[in-house]
C-alpha positions, 0 to 999 in steps of 0.5 A: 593847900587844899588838894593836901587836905582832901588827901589827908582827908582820904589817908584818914578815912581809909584808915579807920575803914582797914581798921573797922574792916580789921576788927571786924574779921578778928576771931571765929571759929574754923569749920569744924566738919569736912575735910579729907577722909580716907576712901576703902574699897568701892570708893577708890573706882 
């Protein structure tokens, strides 16, 4: 009995860890700069 405590236990906590981990990644925003940029002349060597 006590060893399906200590893993009701664990499943709990593990829970409210993948939700607080959740939660706390939810939105933001996309990097606005960067990305791919086309090369002319000079660039291309």
């Amino acid at each position: 009995m006590k060893a399906l405590k200590r893993a009701v236990l664990a499943l709990g906590i593990g829970g409210l860890v993948a939700a607080a981990l959740r939660l706390r990644g939810s939105g933001g925003v996309p990097p606005q700069g960067g990305g791919w940029r086309e090369l002319s002349g000079p660039d291309l060597r």
